[in-house]
N, C-alpha and C positions, 0 to 999 in steps of 0.2 A: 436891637440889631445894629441901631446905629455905632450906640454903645462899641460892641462887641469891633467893629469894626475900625472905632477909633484907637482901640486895645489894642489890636492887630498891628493899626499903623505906627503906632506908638512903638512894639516890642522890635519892627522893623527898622524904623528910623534908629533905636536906641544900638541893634545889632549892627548897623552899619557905620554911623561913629562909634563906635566902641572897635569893628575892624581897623577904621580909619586911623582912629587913635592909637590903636598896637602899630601899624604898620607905621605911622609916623613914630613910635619911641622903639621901635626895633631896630627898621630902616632908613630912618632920616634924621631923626634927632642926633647930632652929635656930642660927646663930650670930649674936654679935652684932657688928658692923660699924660702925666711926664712923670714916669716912676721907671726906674730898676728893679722888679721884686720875683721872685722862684715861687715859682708852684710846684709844692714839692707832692710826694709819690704819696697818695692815701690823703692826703690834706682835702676840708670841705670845699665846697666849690665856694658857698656862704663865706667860709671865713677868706677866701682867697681875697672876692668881690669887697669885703670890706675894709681888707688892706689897702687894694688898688682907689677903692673910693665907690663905687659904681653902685648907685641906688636900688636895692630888692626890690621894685612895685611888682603890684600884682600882674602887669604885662611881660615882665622879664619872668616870672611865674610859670606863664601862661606859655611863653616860647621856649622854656626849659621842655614843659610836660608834652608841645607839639615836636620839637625837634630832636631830643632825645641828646641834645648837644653836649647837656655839661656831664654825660659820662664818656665821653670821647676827649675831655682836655688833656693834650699830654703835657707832662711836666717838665719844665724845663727851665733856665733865667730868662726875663722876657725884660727887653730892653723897648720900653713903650712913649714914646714924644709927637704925639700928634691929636687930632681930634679924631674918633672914632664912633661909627654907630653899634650897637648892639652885636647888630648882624656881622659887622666886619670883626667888631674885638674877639669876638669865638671864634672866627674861624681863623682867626690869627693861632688860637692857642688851640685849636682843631686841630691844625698843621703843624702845630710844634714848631713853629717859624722865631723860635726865641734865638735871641744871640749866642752865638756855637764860635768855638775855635777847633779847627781844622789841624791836626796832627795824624800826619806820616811818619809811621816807624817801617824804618826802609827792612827788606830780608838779610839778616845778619848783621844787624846795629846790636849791640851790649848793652848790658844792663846800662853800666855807666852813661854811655851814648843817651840811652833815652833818657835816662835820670837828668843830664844834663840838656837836652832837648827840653822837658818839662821845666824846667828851672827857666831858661830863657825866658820860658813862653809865660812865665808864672804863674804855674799852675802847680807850684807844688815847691817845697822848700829841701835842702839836705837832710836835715834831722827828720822833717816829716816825713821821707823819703824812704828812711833807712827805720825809723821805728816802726811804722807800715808793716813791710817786709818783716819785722821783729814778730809782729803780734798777729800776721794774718796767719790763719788755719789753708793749706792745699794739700790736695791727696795723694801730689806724688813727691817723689823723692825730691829733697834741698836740703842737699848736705853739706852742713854749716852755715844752715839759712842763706843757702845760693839758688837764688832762682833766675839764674842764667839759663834759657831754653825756654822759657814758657812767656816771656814776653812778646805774644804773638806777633808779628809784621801785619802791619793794616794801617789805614787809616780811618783816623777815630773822632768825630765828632761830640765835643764835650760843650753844655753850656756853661757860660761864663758866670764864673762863682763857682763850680763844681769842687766837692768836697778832695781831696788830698788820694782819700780812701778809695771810695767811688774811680776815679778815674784807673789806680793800679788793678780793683777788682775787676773793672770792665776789659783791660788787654788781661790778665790772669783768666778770665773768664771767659775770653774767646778762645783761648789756647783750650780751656776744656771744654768748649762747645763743639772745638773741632778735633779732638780727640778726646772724648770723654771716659774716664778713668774705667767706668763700666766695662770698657769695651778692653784698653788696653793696660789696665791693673788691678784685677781684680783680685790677685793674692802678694805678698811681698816680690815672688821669683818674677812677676810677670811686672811688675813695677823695677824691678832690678834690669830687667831685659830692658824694658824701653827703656829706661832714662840713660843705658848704653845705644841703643840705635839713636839716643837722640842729640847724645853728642856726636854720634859719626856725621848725624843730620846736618848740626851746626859747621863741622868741617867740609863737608857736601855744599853748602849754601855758600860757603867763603871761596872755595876753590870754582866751584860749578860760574858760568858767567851767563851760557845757554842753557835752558828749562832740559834741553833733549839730552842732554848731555849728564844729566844725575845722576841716571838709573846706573849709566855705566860706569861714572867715577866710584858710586858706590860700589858696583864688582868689583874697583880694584881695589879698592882698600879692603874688602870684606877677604880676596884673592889672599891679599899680603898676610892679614893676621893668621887667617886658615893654613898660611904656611909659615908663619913663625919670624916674619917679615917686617919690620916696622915700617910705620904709614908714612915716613918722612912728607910730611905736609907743612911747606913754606907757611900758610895759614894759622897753624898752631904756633909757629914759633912767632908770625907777626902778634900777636893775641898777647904776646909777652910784654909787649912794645906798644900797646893800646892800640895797633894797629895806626900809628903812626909814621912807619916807614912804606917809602913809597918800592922799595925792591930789598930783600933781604941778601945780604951778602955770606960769603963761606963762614965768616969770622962770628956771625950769628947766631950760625950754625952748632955754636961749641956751648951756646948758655948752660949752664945749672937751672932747670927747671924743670916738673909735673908733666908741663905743658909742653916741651922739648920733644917731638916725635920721630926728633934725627938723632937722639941718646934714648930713648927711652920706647920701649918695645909698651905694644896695645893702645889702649886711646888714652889720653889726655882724664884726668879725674872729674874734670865736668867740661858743658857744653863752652866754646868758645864764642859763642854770639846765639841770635835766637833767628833759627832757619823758620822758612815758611812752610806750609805743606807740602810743593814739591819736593821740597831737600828730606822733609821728612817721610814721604810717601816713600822717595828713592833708597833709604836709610830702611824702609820696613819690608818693599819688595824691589829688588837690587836686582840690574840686567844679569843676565846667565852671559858670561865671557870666561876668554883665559888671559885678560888683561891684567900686568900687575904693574905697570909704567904708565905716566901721559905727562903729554907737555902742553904749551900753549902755542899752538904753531906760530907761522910768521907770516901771517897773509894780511892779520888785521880784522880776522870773523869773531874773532873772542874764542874761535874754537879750538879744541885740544888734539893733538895725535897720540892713538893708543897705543901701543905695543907688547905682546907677549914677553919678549925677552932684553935684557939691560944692554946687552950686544944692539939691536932694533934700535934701542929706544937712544942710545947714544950716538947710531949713525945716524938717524933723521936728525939729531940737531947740529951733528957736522956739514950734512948735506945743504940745509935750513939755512941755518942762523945768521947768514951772511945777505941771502936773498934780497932784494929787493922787492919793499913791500906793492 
């Protein structure tokens, strides 16, 4: 009996430094850690820890099979300089708390625009830029590998080291998350349709300044080609110019060019910059008006006056334009 009892105290004692002992190398023991290294997507957790340094005992064993943690690491670059315990370093890479650069692509920035935005930030070089675009596969129409339109507006968190690839597929990729091909190309005509709403889109996005105001810029230009009307859009012809002039003048107005929508009847051969879902919602369901004119008034709202007829639309800006803001 005695026996038996010293058994007892023995397996008790043994289980409680044996607790003691996990919770000191889980949660107290720290090491210190000064690496830059990616955990990338599908990679071991083993082989991660063994880059980083971080000893396999059988208590880091033991806290994997209770906490269920190392199938929650998200992948990411993790920029690591400090001493850490167990407990802390996962939930570091729990959180995805790895070093991220922060990119805004604003609504209606151009291909170029961002290319060179990513270039600043260096995250991506010209050549690897434009080979990219060369060799990636998309399901809707870029003709002459122009994928002008589908470089979503967002801001995008990328970790730092992020592949070249990866960063293009992820804006390509929200453009199809938010209009997925299923839905709006599912045969050539219906891919032909929208990559035309989705340049009216891109003029919608450049011209629009207030959200409310899309659906109806949309009727007017939808108005004008329905009557055989061109969309004269100071927008397209700025597009010509990189959109580096701050007011387009008459004399502008005369270029040679696709893009020209004060010479050249219907839309522009592709998008002019990359509208966001409003411009493009207002591009697929366009307010019901008999608008075929608007201006930008003169108050200072950003916002526009519409008018039915060219007689209307030329006396508000005699009456206007002089006003006092």
């Amino acid at each position: 009996m005695k026996t038996i009892k010293i058994f007892i105290f023995s397996i008790v004692i043994m289980f409680f430094l044996g607790m003691g002992t996990y919770y000191y190398e889980i949660h107290m023991k720290k090491t210190g850690i000064k690496k830059e290294i990616e955990f990338k997507k599908g990679e071991s957790v083993g082989a991660f820890l063994n880059k980083v340094g971080v000893e396999q005992n059988i208590y880091l064993k033991v806290y994997f099979k209770i906490s269920g943690i190392s199938s929650e690491i998200k992948a990411g670059y993790y920029k690591l300089d400090s001493e850490y315990t167990i407990s802390e370093f996962f939930k570091i890479l729990k959180e995805g708390r790895s070093e991220m650069i922060r990119v805004t692509i604003p609504e209606g920035f151009t291909v170029e625009q961002i290319k060179k935005l990513l270039i600043s930030n260096k995250m991506i070089t010209e050549s690897e830029f434009q080979n990219i675009l060369k060799d990636i596969k998309f399901p809707y129409l870029t003709p002459d590998n122009n994928f002008e339109g589908y470089f979503f507006p967002e801001t995008y968190y990328f970790a730092i080291g992020s592949s070249p690839k990866v960063i293009i597929e992820t804006m390509l990729g929200e453009f199809l998350r938010k209009f997925p091909v299923e839905d709006y190309g599912r045969t050539e005509k219906d891919k032909q349709d929208f990559y035309k709403k989705l340049i009216l889109a891109s003029i919608i996005e450049r011209e629009a300044v207030l959200d409310i105001e899309k659906p109806i810029i949309a009727s007017v230009f939808y108005n004008r080609i329905k009557k055989g009307m061109r969309l004269e859009s100071d927008a397209t012809v700025n597009y010509i110019f990189g959109y580096e002039k701050r007011r387009i003048y008459y004399k502008d107005l005369k270029i040679e060019s696709p893009y020209n929508t004060y010479r050249n009847h219907g839309l522009p051969p592709a998008p002019i910059g990359n509208p966001g879902d409003l411009a493009i919602e207002a591009a697929l369901n366009p307010a019901s008006t008999g608008y075929y004119f608007f201006v930008a008034t003169y108050d200072g709202t950003n916002s526009h006056h519409f008018t039915k007829t060219y007689r209307e639309h030329v006396e508000y800006q005699k009456q206007n334009k002089n006003k006092p803001k």
